[in-house]
C-alpha positions in Angstrom: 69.7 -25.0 -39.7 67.1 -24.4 -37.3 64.6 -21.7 -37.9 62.8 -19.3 -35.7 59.6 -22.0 -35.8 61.4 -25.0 -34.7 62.7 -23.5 -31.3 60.2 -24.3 -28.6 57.7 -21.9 -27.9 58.2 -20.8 -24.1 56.0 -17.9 -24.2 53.1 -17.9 -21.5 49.6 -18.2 -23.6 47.4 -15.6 -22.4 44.4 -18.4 -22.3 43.6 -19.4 -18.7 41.9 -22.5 -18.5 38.7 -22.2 -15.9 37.7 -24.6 -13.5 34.1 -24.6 -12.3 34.5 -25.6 -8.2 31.0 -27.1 -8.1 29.5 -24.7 -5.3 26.4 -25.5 -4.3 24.2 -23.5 -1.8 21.4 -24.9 0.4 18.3 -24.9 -0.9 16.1 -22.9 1.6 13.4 -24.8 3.3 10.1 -24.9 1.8 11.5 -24.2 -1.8 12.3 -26.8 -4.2 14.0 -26.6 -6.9 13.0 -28.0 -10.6 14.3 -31.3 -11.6 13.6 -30.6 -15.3 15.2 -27.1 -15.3 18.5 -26.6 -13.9 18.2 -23.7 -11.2 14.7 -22.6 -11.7 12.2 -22.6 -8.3 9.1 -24.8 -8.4 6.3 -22.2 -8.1 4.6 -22.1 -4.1 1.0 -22.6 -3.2 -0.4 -19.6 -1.5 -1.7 -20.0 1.7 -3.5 -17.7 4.3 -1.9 -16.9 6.7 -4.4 -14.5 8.8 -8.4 -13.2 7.1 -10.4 -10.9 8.5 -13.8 -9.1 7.6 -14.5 -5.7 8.5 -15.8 -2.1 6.8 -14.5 -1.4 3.6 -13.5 2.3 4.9 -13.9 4.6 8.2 -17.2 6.0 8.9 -18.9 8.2 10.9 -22.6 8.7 11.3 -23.1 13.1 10.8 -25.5 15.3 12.1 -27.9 17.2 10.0 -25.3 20.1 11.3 -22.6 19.0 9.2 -24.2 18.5 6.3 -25.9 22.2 6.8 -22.2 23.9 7.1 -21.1 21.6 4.1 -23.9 22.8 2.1 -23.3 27.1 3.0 -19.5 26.5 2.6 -20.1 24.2 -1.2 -22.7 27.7 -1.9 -20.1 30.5 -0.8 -17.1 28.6 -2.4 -20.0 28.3 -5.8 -20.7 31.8 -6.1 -17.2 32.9 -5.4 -16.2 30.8 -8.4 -18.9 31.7 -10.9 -18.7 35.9 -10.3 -14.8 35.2 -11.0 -15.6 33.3 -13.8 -13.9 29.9 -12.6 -16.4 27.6 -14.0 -13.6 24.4 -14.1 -12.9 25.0 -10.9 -16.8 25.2 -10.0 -17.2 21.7 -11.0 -14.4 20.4 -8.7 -16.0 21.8 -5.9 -19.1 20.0 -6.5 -17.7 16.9 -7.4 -15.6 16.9 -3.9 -19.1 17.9 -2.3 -20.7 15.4 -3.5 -18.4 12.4 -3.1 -18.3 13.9 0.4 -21.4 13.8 0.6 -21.6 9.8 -0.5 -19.1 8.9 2.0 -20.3 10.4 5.3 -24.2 9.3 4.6 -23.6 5.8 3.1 -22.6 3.1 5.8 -19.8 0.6 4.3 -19.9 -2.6 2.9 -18.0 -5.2 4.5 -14.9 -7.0 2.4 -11.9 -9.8 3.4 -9.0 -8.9 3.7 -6.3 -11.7 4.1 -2.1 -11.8 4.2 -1.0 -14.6 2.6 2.0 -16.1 1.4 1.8 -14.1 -1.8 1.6 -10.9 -0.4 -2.0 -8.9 0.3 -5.6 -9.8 -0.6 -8.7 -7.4 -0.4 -11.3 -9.3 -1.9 -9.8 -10.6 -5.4 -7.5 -8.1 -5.9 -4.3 -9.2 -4.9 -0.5 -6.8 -3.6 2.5 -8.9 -3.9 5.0 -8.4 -0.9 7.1 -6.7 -3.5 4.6 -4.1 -4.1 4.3 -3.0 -0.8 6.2 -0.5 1.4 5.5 0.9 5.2 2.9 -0.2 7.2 1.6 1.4 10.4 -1.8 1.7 12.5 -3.8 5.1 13.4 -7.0 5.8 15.1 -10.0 7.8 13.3 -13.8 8.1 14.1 -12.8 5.8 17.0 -11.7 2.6 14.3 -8.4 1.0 14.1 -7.2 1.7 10.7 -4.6 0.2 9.0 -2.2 1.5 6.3 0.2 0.4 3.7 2.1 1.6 1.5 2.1 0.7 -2.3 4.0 1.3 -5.3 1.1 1.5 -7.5 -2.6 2.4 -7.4 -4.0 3.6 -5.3 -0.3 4.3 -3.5 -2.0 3.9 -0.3 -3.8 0.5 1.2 -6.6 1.8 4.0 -8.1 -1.3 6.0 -9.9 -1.2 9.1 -9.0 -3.8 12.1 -11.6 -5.1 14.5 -10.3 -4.8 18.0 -6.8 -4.2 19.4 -5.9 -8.2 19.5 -6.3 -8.4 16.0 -4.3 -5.2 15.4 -1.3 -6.9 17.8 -1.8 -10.4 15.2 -1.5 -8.6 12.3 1.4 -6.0 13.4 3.5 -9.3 14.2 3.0 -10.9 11.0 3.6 -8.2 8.6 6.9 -7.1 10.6 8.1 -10.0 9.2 8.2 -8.9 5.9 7.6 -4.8 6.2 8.9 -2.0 8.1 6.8 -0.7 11.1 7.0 2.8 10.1 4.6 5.6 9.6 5.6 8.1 7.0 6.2 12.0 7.5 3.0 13.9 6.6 2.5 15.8 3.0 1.8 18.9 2.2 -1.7 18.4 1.2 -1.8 15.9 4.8 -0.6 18.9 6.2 -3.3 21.4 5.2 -6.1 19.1 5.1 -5.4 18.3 9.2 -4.7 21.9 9.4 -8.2 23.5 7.9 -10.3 20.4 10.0 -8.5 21.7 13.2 -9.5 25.2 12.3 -12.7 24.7 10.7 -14.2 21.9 11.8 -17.7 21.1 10.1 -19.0 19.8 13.0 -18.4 20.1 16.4 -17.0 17.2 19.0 -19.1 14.2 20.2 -22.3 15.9 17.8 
């Protein structure tokens, strides 16, 4: 008599047998791919693709006029500060002074700068592409600056460019790879451009 195993099993099995298709994608040009290691990129040589020298930062020669009204406002702000009993605070005020001070007396030195295939090179320190955010160009103490954006220190890349063919260069090769786009102003930006409009230390073409 024939028993509940010996009837033929006509149930569907719930394991699905998979069938790899074999897809393969083009490998993009310049990139080749390890014939060791199954999918893994051989690493790419960087290259330069533009280099330029030119001031590490903007500057400005003052007049002994600025550096008078800096002094009387660092003085006032000092004696303020110490009757209130705000010594902390005293000793941000002349450290900003004094770095102030450093920047608008001390000429530059010069640095490279390079974009390469790797990303962005001021002297040996090197931003990968994927690093880097907005870029876009402004004008200040009559320089073409540069800035990008970065996602770590110091957040903010500021490089001067020599003359307005360079800039053009340079704004078509990193639109390859970043967006042209300059960034809404903080509220610090804000206030800082506010008080030199109001308060300038030293009056135009001095």
């Amino acid at each position: 008599m024939p028993t509940v195993f010996d009837q033929p099993n006509n149930t569907p099995s719930n394991t699905k047998e998979t069938k790899q298709t074999g897809t393969s994608f083009p490998t993009p040009p310049g990139i080749e791919m390890s014939e060791i290691f199954p999918g893994v990129v051989k690493p790419i040589v960087e290259e330069t693709v533009i280099s330029w020298k030119s001031p590490s930062r903007p500057f400005k020669k003052r007049q002994k006029k600025y550096f008078s009204t800096l002094t009387t406002i660092v003085l006032l702000l000092t004696l303020i500060l110490v009757f209130s009993g705000q010594m902390l605070a005293v000793a941000v005020v002349l450290a900003v002074a004094f770095m102030t001070y450093v920047s608008t007396s001390i000429p530059p030195h010069e640095i490279n700068h390079s974009i390469t295939t790797y990303g962005f090179r001021l002297e040996n320190e090197l931003y990968h592409w994927e690093e880097l955010g907005r870029f876009w160009f402004e004008e200040k103490f009559g320089q073409i600056v540069l800035k990008i954006e970065v996602y770590r220190f110091p957040n903010r890349l500021t490089l001067i460019i020599n003359n307005t063919e360079e800039k053009a260069e340079i704004k078509s090769i990193l639109s390859e790879v970043l967006l042209n786009q300059k960034p809404k102003l903080t509220a610090v930006e804000k206030a800082s451009e506010w008080l030199q409009k109001k308060f300038p230390l030293e009056l135009e073409g001095a």
